[in-house]
N, C-alpha and C positions, 0 to 999 in steps of 0.2 A: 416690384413684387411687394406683397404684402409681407411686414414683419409680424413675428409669432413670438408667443410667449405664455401663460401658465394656468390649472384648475385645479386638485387638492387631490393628496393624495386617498386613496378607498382602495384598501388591500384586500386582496379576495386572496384568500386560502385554498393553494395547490394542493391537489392528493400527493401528485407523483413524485418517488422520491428523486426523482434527478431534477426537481424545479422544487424542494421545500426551500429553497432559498432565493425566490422570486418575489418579488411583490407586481402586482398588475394594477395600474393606476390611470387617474383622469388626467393628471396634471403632473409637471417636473419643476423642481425647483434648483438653484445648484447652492443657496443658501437658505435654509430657516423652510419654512414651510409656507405653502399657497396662500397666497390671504383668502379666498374665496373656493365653497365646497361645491361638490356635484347638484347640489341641491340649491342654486342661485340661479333665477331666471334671466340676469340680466343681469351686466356691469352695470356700474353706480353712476356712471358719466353719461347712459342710454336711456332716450324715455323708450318704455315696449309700447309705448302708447302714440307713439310719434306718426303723424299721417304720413303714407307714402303718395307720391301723387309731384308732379309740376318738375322744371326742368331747371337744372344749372348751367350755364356755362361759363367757361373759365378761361385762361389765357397764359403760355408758355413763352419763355425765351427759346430763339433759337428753331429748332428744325428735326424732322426726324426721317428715317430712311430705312430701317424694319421695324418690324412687332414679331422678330423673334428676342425674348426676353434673356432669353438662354448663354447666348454665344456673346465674345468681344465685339464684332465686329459690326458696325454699323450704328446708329444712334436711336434708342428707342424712346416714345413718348413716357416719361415717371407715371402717367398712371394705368399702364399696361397692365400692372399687378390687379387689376380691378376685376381682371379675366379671369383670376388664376387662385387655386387655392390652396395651402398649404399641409402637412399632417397635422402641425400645431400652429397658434396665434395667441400673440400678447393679451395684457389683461389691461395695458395701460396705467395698472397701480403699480406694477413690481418689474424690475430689469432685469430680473433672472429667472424667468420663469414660463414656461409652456404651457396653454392649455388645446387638449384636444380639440381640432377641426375635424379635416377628412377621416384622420386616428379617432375612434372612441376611447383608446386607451392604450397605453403601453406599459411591458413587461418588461423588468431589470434584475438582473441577477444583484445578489450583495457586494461584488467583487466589480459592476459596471464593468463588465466586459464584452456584454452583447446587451440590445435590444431588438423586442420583438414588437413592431407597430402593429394594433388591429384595426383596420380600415371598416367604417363604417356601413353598415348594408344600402344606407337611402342614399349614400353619395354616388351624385351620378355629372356625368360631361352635359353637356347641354345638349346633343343631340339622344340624350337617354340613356347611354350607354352606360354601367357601371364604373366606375373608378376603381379600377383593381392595384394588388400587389405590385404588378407585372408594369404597369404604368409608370408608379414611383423608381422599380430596378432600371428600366427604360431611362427614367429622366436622369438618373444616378449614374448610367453608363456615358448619356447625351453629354452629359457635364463633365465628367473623365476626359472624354473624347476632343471636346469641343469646349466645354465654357469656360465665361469668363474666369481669369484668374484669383477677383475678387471672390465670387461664388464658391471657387475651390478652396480658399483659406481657409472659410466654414466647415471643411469636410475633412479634412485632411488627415485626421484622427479615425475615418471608414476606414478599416481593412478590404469589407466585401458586403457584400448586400444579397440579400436573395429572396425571390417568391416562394414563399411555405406554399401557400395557396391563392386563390383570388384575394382572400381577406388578410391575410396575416404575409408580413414581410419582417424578417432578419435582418438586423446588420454586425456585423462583427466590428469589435473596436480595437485600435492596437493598443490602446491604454486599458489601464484599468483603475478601480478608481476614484474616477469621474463621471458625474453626468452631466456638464458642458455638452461631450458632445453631441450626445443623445439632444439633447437641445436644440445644438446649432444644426444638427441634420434634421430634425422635423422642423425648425422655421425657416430656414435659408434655401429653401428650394420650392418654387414653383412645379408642382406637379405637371406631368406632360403627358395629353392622351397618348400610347404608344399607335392604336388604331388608325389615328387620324395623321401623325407623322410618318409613317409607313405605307401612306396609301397614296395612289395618284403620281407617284415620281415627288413628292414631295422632299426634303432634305433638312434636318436638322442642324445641320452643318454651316446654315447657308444663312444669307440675310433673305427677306421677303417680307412684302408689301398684301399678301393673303391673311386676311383676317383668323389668327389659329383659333380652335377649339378651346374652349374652359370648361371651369368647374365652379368659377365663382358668382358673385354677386349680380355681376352685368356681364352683355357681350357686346362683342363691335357691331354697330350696326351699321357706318358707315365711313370710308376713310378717303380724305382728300392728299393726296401725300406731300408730307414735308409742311402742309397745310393746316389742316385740321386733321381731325379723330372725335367720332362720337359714338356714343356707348348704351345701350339698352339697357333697363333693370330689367334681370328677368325675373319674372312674375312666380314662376313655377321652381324656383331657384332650391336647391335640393336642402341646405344650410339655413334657410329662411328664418329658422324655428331655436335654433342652438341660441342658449344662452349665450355665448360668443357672440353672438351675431344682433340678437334681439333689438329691435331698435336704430339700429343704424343700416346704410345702404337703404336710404330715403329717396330720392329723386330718381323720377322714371325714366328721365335722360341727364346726359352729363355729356358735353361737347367740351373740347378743350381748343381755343385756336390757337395760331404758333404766330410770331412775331420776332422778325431779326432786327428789331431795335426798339429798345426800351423807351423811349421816349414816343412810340406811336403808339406803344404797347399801353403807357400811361393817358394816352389824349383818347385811344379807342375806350377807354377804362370812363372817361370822364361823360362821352359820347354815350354810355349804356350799351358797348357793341359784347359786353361782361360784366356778369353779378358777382365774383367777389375775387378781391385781389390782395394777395399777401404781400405785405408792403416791405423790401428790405433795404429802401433809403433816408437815411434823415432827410437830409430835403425835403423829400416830396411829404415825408409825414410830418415835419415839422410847419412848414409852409405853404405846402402844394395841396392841398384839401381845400382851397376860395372856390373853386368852382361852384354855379350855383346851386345842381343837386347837393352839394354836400353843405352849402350854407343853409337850406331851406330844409334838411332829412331826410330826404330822401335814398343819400347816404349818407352811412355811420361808418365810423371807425371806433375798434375796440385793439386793446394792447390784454394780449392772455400769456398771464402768468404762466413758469412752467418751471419746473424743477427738472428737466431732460437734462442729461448731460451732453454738452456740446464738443460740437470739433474746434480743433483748431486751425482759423483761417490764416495764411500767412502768404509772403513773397519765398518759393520755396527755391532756391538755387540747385540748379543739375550737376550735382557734382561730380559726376563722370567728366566736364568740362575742367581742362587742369587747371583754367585761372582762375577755379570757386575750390581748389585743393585744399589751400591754406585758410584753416578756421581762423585765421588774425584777417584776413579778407571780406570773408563772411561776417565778421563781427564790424568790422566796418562801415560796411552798406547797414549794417543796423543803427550806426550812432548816425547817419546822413540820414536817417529817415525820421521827422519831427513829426511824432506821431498828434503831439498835445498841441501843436498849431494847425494840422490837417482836423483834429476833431472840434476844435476853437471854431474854426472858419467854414470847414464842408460840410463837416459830419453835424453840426448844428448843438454841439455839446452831448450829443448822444453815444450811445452804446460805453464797453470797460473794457479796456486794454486788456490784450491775451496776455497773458505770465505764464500760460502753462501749455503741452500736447491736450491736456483734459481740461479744458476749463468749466466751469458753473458743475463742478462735481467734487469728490472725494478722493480722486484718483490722482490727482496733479499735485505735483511738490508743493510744499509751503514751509515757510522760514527754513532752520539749517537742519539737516537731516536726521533721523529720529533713529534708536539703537537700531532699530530694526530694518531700517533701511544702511547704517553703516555696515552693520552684516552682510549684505548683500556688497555694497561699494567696497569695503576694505580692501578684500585680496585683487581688487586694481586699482588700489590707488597709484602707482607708479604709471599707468598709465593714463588718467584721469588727470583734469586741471586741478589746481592745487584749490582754488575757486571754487570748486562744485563741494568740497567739504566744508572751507571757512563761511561761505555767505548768501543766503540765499540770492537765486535768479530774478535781476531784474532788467527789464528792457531799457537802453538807455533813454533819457526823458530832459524833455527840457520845460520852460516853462508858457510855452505858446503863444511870446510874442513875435518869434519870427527868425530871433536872433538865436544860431544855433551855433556860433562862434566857436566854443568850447567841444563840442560835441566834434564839432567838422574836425578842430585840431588831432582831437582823440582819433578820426577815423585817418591822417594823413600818417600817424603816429605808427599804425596799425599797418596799416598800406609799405608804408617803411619798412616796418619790424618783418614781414612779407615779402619784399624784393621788389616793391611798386615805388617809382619817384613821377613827381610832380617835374617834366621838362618842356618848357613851350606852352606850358599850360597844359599840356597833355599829359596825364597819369599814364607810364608805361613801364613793362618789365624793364630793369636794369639789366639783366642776362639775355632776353632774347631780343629788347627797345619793343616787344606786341605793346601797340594803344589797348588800354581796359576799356572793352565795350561789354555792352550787355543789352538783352534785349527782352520788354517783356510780352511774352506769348500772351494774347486776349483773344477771346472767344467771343464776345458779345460787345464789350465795350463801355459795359456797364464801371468800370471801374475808372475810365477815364481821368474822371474829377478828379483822384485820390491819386494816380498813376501818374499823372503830369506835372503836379509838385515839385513831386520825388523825382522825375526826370530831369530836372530842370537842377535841382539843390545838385545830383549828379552830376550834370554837361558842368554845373561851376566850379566841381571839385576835380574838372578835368578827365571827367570818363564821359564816355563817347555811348552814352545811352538812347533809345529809342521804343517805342510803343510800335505794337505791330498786331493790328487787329483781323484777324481774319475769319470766316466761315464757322457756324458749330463743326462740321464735318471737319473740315482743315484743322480745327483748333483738338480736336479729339484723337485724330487720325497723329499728329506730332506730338501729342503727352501722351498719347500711347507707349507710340517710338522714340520717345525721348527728344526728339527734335526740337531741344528750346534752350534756353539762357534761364531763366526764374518762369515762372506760373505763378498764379494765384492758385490754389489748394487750402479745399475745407476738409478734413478728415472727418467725416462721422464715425466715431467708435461706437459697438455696441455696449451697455452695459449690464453685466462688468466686463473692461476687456478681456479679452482671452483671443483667440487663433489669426484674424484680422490685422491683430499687429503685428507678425509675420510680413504679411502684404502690404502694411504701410513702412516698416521701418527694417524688416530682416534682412542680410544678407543676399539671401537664396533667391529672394523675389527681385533683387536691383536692377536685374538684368533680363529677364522676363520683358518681354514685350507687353503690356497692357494690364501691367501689376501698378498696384498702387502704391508704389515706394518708386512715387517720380522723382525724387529728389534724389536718389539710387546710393539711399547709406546704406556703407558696408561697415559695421563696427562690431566687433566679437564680444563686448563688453555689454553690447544692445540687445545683442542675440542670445546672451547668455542669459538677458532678465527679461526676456520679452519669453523665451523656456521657464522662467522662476512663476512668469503671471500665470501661462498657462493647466503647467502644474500644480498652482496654488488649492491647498484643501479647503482654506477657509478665509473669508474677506479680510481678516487683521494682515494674514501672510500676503493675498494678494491685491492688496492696497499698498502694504509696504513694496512689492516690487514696484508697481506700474510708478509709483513716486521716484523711486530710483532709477528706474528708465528716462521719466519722464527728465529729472536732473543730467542724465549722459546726454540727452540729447538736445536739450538746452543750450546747455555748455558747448557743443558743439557748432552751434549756428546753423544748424540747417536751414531753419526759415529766420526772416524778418517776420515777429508777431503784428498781426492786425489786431480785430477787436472783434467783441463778442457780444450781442443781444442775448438779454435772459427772458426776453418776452417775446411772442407773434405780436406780429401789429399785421392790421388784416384791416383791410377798407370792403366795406359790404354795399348795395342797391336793398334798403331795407323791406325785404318780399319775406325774409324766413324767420322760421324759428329755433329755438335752441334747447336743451337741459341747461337748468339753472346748475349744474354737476359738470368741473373737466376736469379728467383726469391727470393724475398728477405729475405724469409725462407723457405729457399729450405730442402721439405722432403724427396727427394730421397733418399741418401743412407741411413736415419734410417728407411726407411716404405720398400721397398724394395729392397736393398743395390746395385741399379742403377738407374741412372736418364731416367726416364722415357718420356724425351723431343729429346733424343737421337738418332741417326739411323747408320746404318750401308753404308758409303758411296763407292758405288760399284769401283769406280777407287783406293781408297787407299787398300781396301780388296783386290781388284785382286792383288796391287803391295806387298801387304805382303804373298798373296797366301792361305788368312784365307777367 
């Protein structure tokens, strides 16, 4: 799905007195106001002058088995949103903020307790049909009903939804307040023809392989399954013209192929069987570019800056499993993992150790806690490490020759202090004699390199570990259901956080089948600041929580921290062109793994012959 976010506010003046306290606006912001007014033909990262014309193709890890967007169940292609369109969409310059798409505008009381979306009269489905009210309540109900649990963290603050008429749709909110929500309900949902899912025996409910109906940019024009997927600009596309849009959704086609291993995935790259690919290995960006289109320029690679805020990636322990109970366990497997000799040796000296749930942002702890996060900590500190007040959080670190003596003691220490002993060379409970195994769940494989280290520094510390790589579907289908020992897990949070971390870190979601709190913390301490983020009025307040959360759960071990890139690095087949302008959190390659500002320029394609 496409992410949405902001245009400026343009108060039009209600007669009636039961709405003098309304304002009706282009744009939402939930701090400060829109950087850009109704009267901007174009974001600043878009040329309007950009040829549309020539074709892309691209190339995925892994597999896919529907193109319903909507539901858990099933694996769909990332850039399915390309169909689909939203009530509002990002600006790219600002993380809090909505600007009208399918919506020309929405209506807010003073007290954010309702909104009323006005759905635009030229927006139309691909087969012509209008985009009505009735559509959005449909896909509002589809997602109640059926979707994913992520989808629903976004909403969870709807009371009710209702069609006024074709053009104008209600939502009632159970806060007030806020306009968060009003936000995360116009970007976080892909609109859904109600006409087209109700017809033919069709089922929203269900997985399928039927190319659905849109409203967006491009449609499906063809699908091979599990294979490929490739996609039509459409020409007559109803949005063509919105300053949102100006300039970008350049190429007439966009083919994505699918690849269950990275390493053919990289050789078909070198082949030209694909024009551009987002690179996410040191290796291969540090060394692996000799090939000879890339020595002679044919390809280029470029590294794009970004101020996004990122997830944090990590080794994330199921702690529903009771020999990941004891946080002195968890914190163990973090001193046996030598993070500063895996980036010495694999990782090529590249990328910056995670230290925080938010990193490359504002939102993650830093040094010792500030009045205003002890406000928030104090009244539990008896239940809190004595730790998370004295010093700030850091991963344990060594110095990346190899020799991690010290650390290993530390983690036998731990293991001890636990109920784990070293007997036969095999780490086992003292109370039940269970050997400590663990096992890490992989989906693709890609991690190998960095995974077998770590397994290995393990089996010598006496625990009975193993890599177990299986299927996208397999590997989806058991983090769903919990079915694992550790995962790797990147959290993308949106910015600023708010209702999402419910789904990665609350309570309520641990146990939810196909919530995004695989790691299934239940801490009241969590839930109680992960409510402080939400309701936060303004960035000072919620900044200081998300830091204070982010310190609980730190402290706690959930994950072993990985690492973090603050740049794309992105290998291209030099055919296109660019705006010299990216914005300054640039979503492209995590929403649809190419920059969508892009185009295909017809003198450098002819001179590569692509």
């Amino acid at each position: 799905m496409r992410l949405l976010t902001a245009v400026v506010v343009a108060v039009l003046a209600l007669s009636a007195p039961a709405l003098a306290d309304t304002v009706r606006t282009h744009a939402l912001r939930q701090f400060g106001e829109p950087m850009f007014g109704p009267e901007i033909s174009h974001f600043p990262h878009a040329n309007p002058d950009a040829p549309k014309g020539g074709a892309v193709t691209l190339a995925s890890p892994g597999t896919f088995d529907s193109l319903n967007g909507l539901i858990l169940r099933g694996v769909q292609p990332r850039t399915l949103g390309l169909i689909s369109d939203g009530l509002m969409t990002g600006s790219g310059w600002e993380l809090d903020a909505a600007y009208g798409l399918l919506a020309e505008s929405v209506e807010v009381p003073d007290d954010r307790s309702w909104a009323v979306f006005h759905l635009r009269p030229t927006a139309r489905w691909h087969d012509g049909t209008p985009v009505t009210a009735q559509d959005v309540a449909f896909t509002w109900e589809a997602v109640q009903a059926h979707g994913a649990p992520f989808i629903k963290s976004f909403l969870d603050k709807v009371a009710a939804v209702e069609a006024l008429d074709d053009r104008r749709l209600r939502i009632a909110l159970k806060t007030t307040g806020e306009i968060k929500p009003v936000i995360d309900f116009g970007t976080a949902m892909p609109v859904q023809p109600k006409h087209w899912w109700t017809a033919n025996g069709r089922d929203i409910a269900k997985t399928t392989l039927e190319p659905p109906l849109g409203s967006g940019p491009y449609r499906i024009k063809a699908v091979d399954p599990g294979r490929s997927i490739t996609y039509e600009r459409v020409a007559d596309y109803w949005g063509r013209d919105l300053a949102v849009n100006r300039g970008q959704y350049n190429f007439d086609a966009v083919k994505v192929d699918f690849y269950r291993d990275d390493d053919v995935m990289f050789e078909a790259f070198k082949a030209g069987a694909y024009d551009l690919r987002p690179e996410n290995r040191a290796q291969r960006w540090t060394t692996g570019y000799d090939f000879p289109a890339a020595m002679d320029g044919r390809v280029e690679r470029r590294a794009i800056k970004s101020e996004l805020p990122l997830g944090a990636q990590g080794y994330r322990f199921n702690l529903r499993r009771a020999k990941f109970a004891d946080p002195r366990v968890r914190e163990a497997f973090g001193y046996l993992f030598d993070f500063e000799w895996i980036r010495k040796n694999i990782l090529y000296g590249q990328y910056t150790r995670t230290t925080s749930n938010f990193p490359n942002s504002d939102y993650g702890a830093k040094g010792l806690p500030t009045p205003a996060e002890l406000k928030l900590l104090e009244p539990h500190r008896a239940t809190l490490p004595e730790r998370l007040f004295a010093q700030p959080f850091e991963p344990p670190a060594t110095d990346g020759s190899g020799n991690n003596r010290a650390n290993v003691r530390k983690a036998y220490e731990l293991f001890k202090a636990a109920g784990w002993e070293t007997r036969d060379g095999k780490l086992v409970n003292l109370k039940t004699g269970e050997p400590m195994t663990i096992e890490f769940l992989d989906g693709t494989g890609s991690l190998t390199r960095v995974n077998q280290p770590y397994v290995e520094t393990l089996r010598r510390a006496g625990i009975d570990a193993q890599i177990r790589i299986v299927d996208t579907a397999q590997f989806q289908k058991r983090s769903e259901e919990f079915d694992f020992d550790v995962i790797v897990v990147n959290f993308n949070f949106f910015s600023p956080p708010g209702t999402e971390l419910r789904s990665y870190f609350g309570s309520a979601a641990a146990d939810v089948p196909g919530s995004a709190n695989r790691a299934g913390i239940k801490d009241p301490v969590a839930d109680e600041l992960i409510e402080k983020v939400v309701a936060a009025k303004d960035l000072d307040s919620l900044q200081a929580a998300t830091r204070a959360l982010d310190r609980v759960l730190l402290w706690n071990f959930t994950m072993v921290p990985h690492w973090y890139n603050p740049e794309s690095w992105v290998a291209y087949w030099t055919k296109f062109g660019w705006p010299e302008t990216v914005a300054k959190y640039d979503m492209a390659f995590r929403n649809t793994g190419f920059p969508t500002t892009w185009w295909v320029d017809p003198a450098k394609a002819a001179k590569l012959g692509r």
